[in-house]
C-alpha positions in Angstrom: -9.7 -20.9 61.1 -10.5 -17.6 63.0 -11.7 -16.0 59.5 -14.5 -17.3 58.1 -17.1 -15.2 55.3 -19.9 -13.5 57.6 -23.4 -14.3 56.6 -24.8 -11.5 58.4 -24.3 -9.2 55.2 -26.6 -9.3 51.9 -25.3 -11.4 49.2 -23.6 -8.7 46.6 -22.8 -9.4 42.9 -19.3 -10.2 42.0 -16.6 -7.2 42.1 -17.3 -4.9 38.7 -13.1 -4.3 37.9 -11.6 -2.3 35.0 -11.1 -3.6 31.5 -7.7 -4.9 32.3 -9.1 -7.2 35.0 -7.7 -4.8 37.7 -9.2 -3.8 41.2 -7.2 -0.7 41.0 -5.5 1.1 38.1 -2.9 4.0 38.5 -1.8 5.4 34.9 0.7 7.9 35.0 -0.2 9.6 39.1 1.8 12.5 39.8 1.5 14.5 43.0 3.3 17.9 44.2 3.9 20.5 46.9 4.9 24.5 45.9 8.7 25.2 46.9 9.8 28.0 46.5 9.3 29.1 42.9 8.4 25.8 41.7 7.1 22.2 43.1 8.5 19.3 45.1 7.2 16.3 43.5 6.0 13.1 46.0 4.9 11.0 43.2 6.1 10.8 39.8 4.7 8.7 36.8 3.5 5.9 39.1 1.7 3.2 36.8 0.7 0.5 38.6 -2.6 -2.6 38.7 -3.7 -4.3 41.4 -5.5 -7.5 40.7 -8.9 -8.8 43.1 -6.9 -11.2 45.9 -3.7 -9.6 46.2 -1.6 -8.9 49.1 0.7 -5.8 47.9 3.7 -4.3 49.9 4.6 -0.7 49.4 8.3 -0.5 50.3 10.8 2.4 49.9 13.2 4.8 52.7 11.4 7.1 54.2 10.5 10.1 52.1 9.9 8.1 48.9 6.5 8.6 48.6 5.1 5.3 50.2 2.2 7.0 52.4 1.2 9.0 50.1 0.5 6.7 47.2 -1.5 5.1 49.7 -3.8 7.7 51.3 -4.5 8.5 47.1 -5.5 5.3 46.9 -7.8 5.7 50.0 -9.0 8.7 48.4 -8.2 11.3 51.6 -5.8 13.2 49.2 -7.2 14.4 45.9 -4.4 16.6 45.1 -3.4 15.1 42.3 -2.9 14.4 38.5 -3.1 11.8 36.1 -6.1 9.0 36.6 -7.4 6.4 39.2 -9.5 4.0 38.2 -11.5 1.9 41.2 -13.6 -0.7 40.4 -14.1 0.6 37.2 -14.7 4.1 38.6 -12.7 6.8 37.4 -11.8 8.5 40.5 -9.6 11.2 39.0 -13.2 12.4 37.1 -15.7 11.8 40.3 -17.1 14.3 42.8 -15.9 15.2 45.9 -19.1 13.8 47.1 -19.2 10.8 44.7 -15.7 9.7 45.9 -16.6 9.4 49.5 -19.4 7.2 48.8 -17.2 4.6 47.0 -14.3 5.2 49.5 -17.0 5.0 52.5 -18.2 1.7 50.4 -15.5 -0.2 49.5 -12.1 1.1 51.3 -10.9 -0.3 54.7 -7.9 1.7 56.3 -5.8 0.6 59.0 -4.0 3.4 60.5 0.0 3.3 62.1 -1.5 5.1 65.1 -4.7 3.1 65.2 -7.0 6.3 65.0 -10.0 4.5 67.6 -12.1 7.2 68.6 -11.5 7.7 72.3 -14.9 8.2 73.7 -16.4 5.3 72.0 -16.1 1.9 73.2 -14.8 -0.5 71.4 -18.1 -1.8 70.1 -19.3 1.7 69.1 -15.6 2.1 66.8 -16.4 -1.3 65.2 -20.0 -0.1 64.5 -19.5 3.5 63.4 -18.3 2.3 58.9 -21.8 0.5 59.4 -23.7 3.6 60.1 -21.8 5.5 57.3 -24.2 2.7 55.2 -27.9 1.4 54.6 -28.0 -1.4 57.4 -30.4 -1.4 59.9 -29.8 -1.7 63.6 -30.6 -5.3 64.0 -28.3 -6.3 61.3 -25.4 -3.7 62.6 -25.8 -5.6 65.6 -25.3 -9.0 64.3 -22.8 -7.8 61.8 -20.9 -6.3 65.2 -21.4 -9.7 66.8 -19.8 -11.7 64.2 -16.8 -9.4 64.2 -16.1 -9.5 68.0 -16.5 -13.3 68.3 -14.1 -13.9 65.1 -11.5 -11.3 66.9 -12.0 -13.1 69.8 -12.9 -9.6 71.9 -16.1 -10.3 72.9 -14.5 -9.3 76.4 -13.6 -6.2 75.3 -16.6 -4.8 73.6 -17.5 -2.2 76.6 -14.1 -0.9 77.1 -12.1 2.4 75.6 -9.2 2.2 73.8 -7.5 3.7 76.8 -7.8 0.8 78.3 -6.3 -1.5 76.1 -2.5 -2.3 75.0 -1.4 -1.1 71.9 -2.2 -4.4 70.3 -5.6 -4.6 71.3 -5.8 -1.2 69.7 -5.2 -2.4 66.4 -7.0 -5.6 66.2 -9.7 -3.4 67.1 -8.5 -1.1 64.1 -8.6 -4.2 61.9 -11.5 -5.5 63.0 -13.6 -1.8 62.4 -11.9 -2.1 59.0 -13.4 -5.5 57.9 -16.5 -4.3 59.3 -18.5 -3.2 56.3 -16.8 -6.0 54.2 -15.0 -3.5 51.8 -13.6 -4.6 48.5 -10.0 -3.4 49.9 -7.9 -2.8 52.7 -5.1 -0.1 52.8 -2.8 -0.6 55.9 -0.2 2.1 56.6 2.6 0.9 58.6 0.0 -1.3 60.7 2.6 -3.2 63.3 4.9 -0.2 63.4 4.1 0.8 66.7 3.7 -3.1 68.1 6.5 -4.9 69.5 7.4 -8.0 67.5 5.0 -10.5 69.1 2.2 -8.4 68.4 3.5 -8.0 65.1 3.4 -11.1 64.2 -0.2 -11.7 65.4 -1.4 -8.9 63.4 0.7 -9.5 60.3 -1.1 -13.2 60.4 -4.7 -11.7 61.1 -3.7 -10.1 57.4 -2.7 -13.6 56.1 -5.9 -14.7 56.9 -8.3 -12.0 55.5 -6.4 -12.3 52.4 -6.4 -15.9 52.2 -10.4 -15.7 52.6 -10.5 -13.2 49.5 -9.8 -10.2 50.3 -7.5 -7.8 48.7 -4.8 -5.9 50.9 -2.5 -2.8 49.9 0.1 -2.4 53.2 2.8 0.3 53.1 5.6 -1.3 55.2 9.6 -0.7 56.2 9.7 -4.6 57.1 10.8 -7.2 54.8 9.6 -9.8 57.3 5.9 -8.3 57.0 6.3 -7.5 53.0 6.9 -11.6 53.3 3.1 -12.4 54.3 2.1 -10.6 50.3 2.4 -11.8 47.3 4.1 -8.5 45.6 6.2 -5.6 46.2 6.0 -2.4 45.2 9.1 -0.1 45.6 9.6 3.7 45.3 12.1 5.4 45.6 12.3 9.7 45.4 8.3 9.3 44.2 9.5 7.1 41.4 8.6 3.3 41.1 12.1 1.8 40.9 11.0 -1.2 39.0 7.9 -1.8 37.0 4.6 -2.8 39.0 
């Protein structure tokens, strides 16, 4: 199996969740824009757990509020109202400064447009979560290691992501994003710049991080990639269209 649990990290204490046994709780999330002389609303009344080991699709037309759900989730939007509970932190009652630590902590994000920093090398982007965190340089190094031999990029870890397809972007993406182990990984629209046989490989890469423990949260237009999870989650107009 190309997944297998890195031993290169310190041994943590088992996830704390919320009282309901949830990773993630949304009660009643609302989120608007002024227009005009009143607001747009993205979001509407969204409810919704998400339980350690899942592997939820976000699905809905375009406009429905998918993306943003999911950068609230990832805590880069806090424009918002009602409450978000992580790990048994309330998020919607945190600090700007308190937030970041958690997100920095426990969030992964895979970006559509992969989002590699372009004058780093491919090593440096897998690197860079572990400096946001207390881990010295010989085990950032190891850490690193692990990650590029269980990608299988070893023979990439000098290069720019200029100089890779789009596809070896986003491995690269994935890989920075189970870097620091977090206790989630949000993916928005990961394949939906890769042709289908990258797709495939990438949507399996998921299959396998998930199948190893960890929790994943993909916003996605394909039914073929909602297929790899376990659940779908559907909004429609900001509304969920069917309970979560």
């Amino acid at each position: 199996m190309l997944f297998k649990r890195s031993t290169t990290s310190p041994a943590e204490p088992a996830l704390p969740l919320g009282d309901n046994g949830a990773i993630v709780s949304l009660r009643d999330v609302e989120k608007s824009i002024p227009q005009g002389l009143g607001q747009l609303f993205l979001l509407r009344r969204i409810t919704i757990d998400i339980r350690p080991g899942e592997f939820v699709s976000i699905m809905g037309p375009s406009g429905a509020g998918k993306s943003t759900l999911l950068h609230i989730l990832g805590m880069h939007d806090a424009a918002w109202r009602g409450t978000y509970t992580l790990m048994g932190h309330p998020i919607h009652a945190l600090s700007g400064k308190a937030r970041s630590a958690l997100q920095k902590r426990h969030i992964g994000f895979v970006f559509q447009s992969y989002h590699l920093l372009d004058d780093l090398t491919v090593y440096e982007n897998i690197e860079l979560p572990l400096s946001y965190r207390d881990v010295t340089t010989s085990d950032r190094q190891s850490i690193v290691a692990d990650i590029l031999d269980r990608f299988r990029i070893v023979g990439k870890k000098d290069l720019y992501p200029s100089q890779l397809s789009g596809g070896q972007q986003q491995l690269v993406g994935i890989a920075r994003a189970v870097a620091a182990s977090p206790s989630i990984i949000l993916a928005d629209e990961p394949t939906g710049n890769l042709h289908s046989s990258q797709a495939q490989e990438i949507m399996e890469l998921f299959r396998q991080l998930n199948d190893q423990g960890t929790t994943i949260v993909q916003v996605t237009h394909s039914e073929a990639n909602a297929a790899y999870g376990g659940r779908v989650i559907r909004l429609r107009d900001g509304l969920l269209e069917e309970p979560a």
